[in-house]
C-alpha positions in Angstrom: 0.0 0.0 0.0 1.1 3.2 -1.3 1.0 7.0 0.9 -1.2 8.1 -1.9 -4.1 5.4 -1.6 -4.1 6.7 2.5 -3.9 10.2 1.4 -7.8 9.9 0.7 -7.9 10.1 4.1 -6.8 13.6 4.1 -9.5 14.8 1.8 -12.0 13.4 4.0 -10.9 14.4 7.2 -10.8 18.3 5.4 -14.8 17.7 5.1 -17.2 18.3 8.2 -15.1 17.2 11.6 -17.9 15.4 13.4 -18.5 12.0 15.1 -19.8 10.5 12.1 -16.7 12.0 10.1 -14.7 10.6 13.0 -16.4 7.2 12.7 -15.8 7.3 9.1 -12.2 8.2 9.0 -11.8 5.0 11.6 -13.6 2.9 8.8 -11.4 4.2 6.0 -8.3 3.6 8.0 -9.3 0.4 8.1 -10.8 -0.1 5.4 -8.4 1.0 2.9 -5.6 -1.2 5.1 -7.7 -3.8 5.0 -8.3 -3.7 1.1 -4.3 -3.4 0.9 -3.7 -6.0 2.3 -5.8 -8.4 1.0 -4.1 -7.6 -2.7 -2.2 -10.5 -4.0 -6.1 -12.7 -3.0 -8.0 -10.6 -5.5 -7.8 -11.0 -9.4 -5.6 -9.4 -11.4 -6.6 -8.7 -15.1 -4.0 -7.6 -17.8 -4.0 -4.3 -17.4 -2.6 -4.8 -13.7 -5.8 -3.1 -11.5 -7.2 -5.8 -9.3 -10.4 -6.7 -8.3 -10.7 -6.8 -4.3 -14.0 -8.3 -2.3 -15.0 -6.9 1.4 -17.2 -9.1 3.5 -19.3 -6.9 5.8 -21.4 -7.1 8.6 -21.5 -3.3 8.7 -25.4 -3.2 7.2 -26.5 -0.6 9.2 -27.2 2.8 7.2 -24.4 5.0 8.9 -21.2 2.4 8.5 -22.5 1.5 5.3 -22.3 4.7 3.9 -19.2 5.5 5.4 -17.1 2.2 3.5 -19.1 2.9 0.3 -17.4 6.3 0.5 -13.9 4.7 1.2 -14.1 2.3 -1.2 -15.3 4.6 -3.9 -12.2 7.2 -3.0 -10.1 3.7 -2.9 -10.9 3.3 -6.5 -10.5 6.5 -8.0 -6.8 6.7 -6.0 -5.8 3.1 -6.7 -7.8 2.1 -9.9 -8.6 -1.3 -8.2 -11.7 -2.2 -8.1 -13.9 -3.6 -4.9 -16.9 -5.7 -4.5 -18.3 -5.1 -1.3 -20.7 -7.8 0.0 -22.9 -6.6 3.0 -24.5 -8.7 4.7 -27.2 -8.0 7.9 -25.1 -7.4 10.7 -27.0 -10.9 12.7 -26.4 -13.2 10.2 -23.2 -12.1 9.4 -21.9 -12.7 13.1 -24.5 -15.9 13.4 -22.9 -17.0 9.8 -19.0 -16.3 10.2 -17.6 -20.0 10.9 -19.3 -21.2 7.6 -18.3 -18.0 5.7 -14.8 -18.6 6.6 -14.7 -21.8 5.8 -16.6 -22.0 2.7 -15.7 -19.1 0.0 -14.9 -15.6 2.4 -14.7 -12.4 0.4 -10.9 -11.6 -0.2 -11.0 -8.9 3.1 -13.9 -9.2 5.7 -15.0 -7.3 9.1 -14.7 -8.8 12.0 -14.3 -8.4 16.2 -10.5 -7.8 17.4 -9.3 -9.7 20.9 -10.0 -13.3 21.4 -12.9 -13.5 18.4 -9.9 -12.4 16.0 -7.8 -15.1 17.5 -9.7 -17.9 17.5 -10.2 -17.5 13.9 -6.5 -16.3 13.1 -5.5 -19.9 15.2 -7.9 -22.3 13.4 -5.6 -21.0 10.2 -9.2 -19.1 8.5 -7.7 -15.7 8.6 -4.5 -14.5 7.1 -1.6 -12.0 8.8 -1.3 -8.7 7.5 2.2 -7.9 9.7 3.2 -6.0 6.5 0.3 -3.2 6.7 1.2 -3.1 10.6 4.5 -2.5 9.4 3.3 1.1 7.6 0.2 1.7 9.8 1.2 0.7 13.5 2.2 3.7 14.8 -1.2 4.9 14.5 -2.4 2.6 17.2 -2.2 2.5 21.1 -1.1 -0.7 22.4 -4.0 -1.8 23.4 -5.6 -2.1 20.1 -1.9 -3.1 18.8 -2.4 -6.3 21.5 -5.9 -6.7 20.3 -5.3 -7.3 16.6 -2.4 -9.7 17.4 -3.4 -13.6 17.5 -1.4 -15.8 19.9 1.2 -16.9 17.0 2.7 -13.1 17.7 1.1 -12.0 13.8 -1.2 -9.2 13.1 -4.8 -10.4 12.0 -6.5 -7.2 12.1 -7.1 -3.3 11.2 -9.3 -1.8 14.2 -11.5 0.7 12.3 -13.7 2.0 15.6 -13.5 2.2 19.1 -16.8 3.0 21.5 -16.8 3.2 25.5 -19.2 1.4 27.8 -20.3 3.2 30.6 -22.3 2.4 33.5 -25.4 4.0 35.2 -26.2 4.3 38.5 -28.8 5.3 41.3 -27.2 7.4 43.8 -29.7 6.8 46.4 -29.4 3.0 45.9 -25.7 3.5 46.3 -26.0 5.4 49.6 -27.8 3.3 51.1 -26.0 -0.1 50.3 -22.7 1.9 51.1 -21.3 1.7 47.6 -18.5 4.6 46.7 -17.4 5.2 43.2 -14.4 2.6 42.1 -11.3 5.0 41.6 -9.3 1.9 40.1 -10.5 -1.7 37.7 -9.4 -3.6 40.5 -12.2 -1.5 43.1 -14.6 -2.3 40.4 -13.9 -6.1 40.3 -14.0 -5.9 44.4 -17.2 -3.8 44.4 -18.9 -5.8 41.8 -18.5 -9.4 43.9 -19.7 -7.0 46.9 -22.7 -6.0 45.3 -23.5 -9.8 44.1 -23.3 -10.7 47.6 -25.8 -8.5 48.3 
């Protein structure tokens, strides 16, 4: 992968700098490194473009749109071509161990931690240590740790990230004595209190 295929970045990140344009610079990161990287699988005709395929369980309106406008600004950089299949997000996820082991798009999304891994160790993904290799320094180490399978390879491009949160009633808290955890490990000790309870 080429500087100039992630300079479409650039022109998107120029556009309107919201969450959605956020979102969808995370999806093009991804996307784009993801479509790199699954090169040599696609076909190449004579006149040396290749034809790329993106399995995706991104059918919801917002992420869809987002890769359809990666992938279109992947094509008119690159002059590959890609053939995105989206699927609904369920069956997708529901559908992914006979996807991947019947005939799996070139490129597909996927979860990163121990879903990534269990796939990358039953030998139905492929490592793409070499787009790590131009991309890496983009990513904290957490995510670094989460897109590497247990044989020490890269398996995967994060292309979001989302918090969880938690909610609470204050009065309920007062009055079982709960405070606030400061640190994980206070959350791990509150939550067996509170199960006790």
């Amino acid at each position: 992968m080429t500087s100039d295929k992630l300079s479409v970045l650039g022109d998107i990140s120029k556009s309107h700098l919201n969450r959605r344009a956020l979102l969808s610079g995370g999806v093009g990161v991804a996307a784009i490194s993801m479509l790199a990287a699954c090169s040599p699988g696609g076909s190449t005709p004579a006149s040396g473009s290749k034809t790329t395929t993106l399995g995706s369980g991104s059918s919801d309106d917002v992420p869809k749109r987002a890769y359809a406008a990666v992938v279109t600004a992947f094509q008119k950089k690159s002059g590959d071509t890609v053939k995105v299949n989206t699927v609904a997000h369920n069956d997708f996820q529901n559908n992914i161990n006979t996807y991947l082991q019947g005939s799996p798009d070139d490129s597909f999304t996927w979860f990163a931690g121990y879903r990534m891994r269990y796939y990358a160790g039953k030998g139905l993904a492929a490592p793409i240590d070499d787009v790590w290799e131009k991309i890496g320094g983009n990513f904290s180490e957490g995510l670094t740790k989460a897109s590497t399978a247990d044989d020490g390879k890269k398996y995967f491009v994060p292309n979001y990230n989302y918090p969880w949160g938690f909610s609470y009633r204050k009065s309920v808290w007062e009055a079982k004595g709960y405070t606030v955890p400061a640190k994980f490990d206070d959350l791990i000790t509150l939550t067996k209190k509170m199960q006790g309870d």
